[in-house]
Backbone as CSV, one residue per row, in Angstrom:
resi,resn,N_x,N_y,N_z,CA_x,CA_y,CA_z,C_x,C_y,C_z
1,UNK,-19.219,-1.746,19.933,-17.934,-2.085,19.367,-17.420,-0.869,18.599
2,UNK,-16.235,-0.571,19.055,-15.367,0.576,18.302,-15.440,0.180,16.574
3,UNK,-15.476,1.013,15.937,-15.757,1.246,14.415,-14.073,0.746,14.118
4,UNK,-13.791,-0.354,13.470,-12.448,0.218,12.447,-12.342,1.076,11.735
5,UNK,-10.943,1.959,11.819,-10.681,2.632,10.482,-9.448,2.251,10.154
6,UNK,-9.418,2.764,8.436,-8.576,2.009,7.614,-6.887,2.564,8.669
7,UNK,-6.681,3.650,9.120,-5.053,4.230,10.037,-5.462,2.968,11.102
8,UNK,-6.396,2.854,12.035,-5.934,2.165,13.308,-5.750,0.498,12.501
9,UNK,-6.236,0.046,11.568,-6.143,-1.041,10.902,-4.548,-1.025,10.908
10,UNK,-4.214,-0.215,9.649,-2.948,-0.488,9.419,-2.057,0.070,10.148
11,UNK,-2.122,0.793,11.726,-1.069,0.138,12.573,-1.206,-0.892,13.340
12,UNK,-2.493,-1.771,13.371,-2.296,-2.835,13.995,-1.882,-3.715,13.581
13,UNK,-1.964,-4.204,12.346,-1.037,-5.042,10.814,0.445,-4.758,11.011
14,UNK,0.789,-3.530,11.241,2.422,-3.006,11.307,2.689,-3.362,11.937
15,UNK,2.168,-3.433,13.332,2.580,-4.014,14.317,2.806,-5.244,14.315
16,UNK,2.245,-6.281,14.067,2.495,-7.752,13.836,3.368,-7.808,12.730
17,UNK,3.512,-7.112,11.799,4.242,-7.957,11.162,5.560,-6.929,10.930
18,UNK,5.667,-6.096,12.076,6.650,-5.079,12.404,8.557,-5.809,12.439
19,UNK,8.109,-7.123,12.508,9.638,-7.846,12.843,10.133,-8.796,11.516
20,UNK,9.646,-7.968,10.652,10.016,-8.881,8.996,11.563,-7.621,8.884
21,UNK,12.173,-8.345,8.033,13.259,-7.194,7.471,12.438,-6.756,7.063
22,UNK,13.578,-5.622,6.735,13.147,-4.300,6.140,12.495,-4.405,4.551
23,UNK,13.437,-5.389,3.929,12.874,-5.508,2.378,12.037,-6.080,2.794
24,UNK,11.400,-6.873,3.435,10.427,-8.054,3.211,8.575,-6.985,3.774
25,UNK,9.399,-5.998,5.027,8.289,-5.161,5.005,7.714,-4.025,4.078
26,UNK,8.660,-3.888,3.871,8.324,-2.785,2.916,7.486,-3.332,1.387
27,UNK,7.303,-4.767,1.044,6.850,-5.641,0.437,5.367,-5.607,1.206
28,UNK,5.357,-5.845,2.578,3.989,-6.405,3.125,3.536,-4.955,3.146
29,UNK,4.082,-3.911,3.140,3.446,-2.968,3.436,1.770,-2.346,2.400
30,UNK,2.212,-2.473,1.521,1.489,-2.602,-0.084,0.129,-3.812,0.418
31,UNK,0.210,-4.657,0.842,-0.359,-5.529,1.226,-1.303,-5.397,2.553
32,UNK,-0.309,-4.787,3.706,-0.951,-4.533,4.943,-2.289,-3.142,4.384
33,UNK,-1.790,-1.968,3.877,-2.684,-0.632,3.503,-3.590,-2.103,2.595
34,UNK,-3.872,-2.792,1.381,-5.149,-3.312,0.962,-5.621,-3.912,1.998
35,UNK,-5.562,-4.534,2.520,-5.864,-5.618,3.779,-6.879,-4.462,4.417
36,UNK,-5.884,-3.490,4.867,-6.679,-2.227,5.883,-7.629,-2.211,5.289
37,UNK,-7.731,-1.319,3.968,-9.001,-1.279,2.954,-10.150,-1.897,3.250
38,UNK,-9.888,-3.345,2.919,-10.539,-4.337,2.376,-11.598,-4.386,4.139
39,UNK,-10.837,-4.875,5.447,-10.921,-4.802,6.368,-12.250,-3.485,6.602
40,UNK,-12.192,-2.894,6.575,-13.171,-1.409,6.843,-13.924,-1.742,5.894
41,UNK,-14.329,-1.900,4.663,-15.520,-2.108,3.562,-16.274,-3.565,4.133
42,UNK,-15.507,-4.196,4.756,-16.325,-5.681,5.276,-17.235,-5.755,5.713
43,UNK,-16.599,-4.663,7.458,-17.011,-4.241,8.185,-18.675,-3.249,8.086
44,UNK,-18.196,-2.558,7.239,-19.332,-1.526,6.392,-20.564,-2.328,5.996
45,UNK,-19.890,-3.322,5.101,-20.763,-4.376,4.871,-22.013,-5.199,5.299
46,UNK,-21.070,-5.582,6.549,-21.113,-6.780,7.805,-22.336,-5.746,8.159
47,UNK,-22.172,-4.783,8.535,-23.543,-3.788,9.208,-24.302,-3.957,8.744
48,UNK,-24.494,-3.318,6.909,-25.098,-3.598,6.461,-26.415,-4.180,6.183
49,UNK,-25.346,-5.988,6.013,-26.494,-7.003,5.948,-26.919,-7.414,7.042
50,UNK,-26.455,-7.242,8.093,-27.248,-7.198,9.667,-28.563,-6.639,9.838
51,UNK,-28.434,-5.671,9.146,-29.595,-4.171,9.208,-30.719,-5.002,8.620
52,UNK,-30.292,-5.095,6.973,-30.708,-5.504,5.795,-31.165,-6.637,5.035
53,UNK,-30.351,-7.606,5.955,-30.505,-9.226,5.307,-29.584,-9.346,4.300
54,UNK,-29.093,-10.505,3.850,-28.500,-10.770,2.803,-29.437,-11.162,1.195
55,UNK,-30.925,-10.965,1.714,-31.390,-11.471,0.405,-32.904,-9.780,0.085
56,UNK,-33.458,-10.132,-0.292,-34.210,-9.004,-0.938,-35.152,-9.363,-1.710
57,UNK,-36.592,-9.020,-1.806,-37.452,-9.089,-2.802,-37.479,-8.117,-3.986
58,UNK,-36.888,-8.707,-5.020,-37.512,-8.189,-6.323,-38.046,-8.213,-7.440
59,UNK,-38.320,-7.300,-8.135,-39.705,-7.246,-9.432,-39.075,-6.399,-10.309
60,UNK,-38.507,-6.950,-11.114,-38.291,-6.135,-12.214,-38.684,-5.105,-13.269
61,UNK,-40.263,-5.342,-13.545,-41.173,-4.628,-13.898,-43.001,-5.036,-13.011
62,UNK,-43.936,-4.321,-13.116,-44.767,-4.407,-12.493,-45.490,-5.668,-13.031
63,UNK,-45.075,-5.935,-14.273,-45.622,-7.504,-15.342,-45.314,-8.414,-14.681
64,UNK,-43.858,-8.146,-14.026,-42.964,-9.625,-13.441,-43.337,-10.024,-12.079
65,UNK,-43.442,-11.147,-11.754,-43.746,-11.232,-10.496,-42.146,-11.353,-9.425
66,UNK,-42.450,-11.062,-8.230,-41.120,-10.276,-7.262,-40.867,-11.750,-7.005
67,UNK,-38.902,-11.537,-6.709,-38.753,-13.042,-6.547,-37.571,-12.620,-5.407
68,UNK,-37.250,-13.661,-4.455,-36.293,-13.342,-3.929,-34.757,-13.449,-4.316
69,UNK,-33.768,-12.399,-4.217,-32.557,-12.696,-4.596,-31.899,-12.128,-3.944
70,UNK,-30.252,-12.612,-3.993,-29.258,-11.817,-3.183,-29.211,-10.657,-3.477
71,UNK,-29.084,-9.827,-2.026,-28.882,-8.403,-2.233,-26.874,-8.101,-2.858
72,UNK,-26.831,-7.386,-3.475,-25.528,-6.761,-4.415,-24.618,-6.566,-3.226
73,UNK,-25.157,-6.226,-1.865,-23.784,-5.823,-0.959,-23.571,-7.404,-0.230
74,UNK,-24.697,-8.613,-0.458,-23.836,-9.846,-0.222,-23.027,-10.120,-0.738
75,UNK,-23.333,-10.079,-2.049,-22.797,-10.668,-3.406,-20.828,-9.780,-3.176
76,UNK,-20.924,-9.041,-2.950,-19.710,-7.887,-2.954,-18.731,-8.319,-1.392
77,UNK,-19.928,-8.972,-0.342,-19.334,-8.441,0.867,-18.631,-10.344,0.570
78,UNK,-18.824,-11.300,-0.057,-18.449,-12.773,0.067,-16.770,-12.059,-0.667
79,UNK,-17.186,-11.785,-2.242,-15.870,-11.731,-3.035,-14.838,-10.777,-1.813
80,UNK,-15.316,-9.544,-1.344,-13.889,-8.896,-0.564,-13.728,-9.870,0.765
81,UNK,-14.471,-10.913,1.227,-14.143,-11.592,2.316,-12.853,-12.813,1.538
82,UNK,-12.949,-13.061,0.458,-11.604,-14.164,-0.146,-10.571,-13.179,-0.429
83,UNK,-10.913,-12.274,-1.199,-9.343,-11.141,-1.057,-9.199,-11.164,-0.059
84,UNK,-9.819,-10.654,1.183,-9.030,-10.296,2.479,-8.367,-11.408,2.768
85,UNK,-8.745,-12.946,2.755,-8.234,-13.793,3.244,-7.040,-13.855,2.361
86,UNK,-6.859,-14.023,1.005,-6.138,-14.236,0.307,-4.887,-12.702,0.677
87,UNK,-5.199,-11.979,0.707,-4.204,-10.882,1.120,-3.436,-11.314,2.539
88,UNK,-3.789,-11.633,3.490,-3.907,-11.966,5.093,-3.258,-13.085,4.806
89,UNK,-3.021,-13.953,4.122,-2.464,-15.395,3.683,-0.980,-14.866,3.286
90,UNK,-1.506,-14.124,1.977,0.253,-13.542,1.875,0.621,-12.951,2.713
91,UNK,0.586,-12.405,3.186,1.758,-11.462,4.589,1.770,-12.768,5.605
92,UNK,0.667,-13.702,6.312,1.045,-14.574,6.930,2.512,-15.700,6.157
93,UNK,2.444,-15.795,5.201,3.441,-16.237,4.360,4.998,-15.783,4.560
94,UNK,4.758,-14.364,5.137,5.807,-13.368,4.975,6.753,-13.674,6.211
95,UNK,5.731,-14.505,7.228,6.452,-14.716,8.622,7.966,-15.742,8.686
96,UNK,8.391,-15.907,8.877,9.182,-16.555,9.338,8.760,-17.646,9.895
97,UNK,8.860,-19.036,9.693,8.176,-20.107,10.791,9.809,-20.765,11.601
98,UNK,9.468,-20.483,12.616,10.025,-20.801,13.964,10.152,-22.006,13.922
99,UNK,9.071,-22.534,14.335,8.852,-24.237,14.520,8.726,-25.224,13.208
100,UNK,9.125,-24.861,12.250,9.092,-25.746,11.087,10.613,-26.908,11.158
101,UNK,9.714,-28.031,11.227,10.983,-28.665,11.303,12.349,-28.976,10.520
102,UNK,13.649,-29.085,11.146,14.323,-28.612,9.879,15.297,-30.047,9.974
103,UNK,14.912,-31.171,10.055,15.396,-32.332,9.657,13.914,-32.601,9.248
104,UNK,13.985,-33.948,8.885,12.927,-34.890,8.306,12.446,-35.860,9.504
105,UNK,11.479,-35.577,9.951,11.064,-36.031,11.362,10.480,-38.048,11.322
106,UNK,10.243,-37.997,9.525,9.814,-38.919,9.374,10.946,-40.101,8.546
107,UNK,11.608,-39.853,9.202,12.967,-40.453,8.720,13.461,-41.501,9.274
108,UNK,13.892,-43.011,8.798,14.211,-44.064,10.042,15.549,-43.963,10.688
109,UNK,16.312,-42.940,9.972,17.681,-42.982,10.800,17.785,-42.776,12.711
């Protein structure tokens, strides 16, 4: 699988959401470049804990006995997986909905 990087990210983001006005893109744009970001560190991540596991044995001192716990790049790779979504939510927001109905469908008239 081809590697993302943060440029081919954010022209593929531009591209989709290439048909907002102009104010409204230039708004997502700020949004699309974090997204990119966020997108490539996931990824980085995602390898990562593939390699690595998401959990880890440790011992704090040689007194303590080793215990298992989450490794720091799970812990990191969950929180940038809700930004991304939460970023990806706003610009989906940004769309225009087509099919939203524009009477009251549930109406007895």
């Amino acid at each position: 699988m081809a590697r993302v990087t943060e440029k081919s990210e954010i022209e593929r983001l531009t591209k989709i959401y290439e048909t907002l006005p102009p104010k409204q893109l230039a708004l997502a744009q700020g949004l699309i470049v974090q997204a990119a970001r966020i997108r490539v560190r996931l990824d980085e991540l995602s390898a990562d804990i593939n390699e690595h596991g998401m959990t880890e044995i440790f011992q704090q001192s040689e007194k303590c006995n080793a215990y298992s716990r989450t490794r720091p790049e799970a812990e990191l790779f969950v929180k940038l997986d809700k930004n991304y979504q939460s970023v990806i939510k706003q610009l989906d927001g940004m769309i225009p909905r087509d099919d939203a109905p524009t009477e009251d469908v549930f109406s007895c008239d």
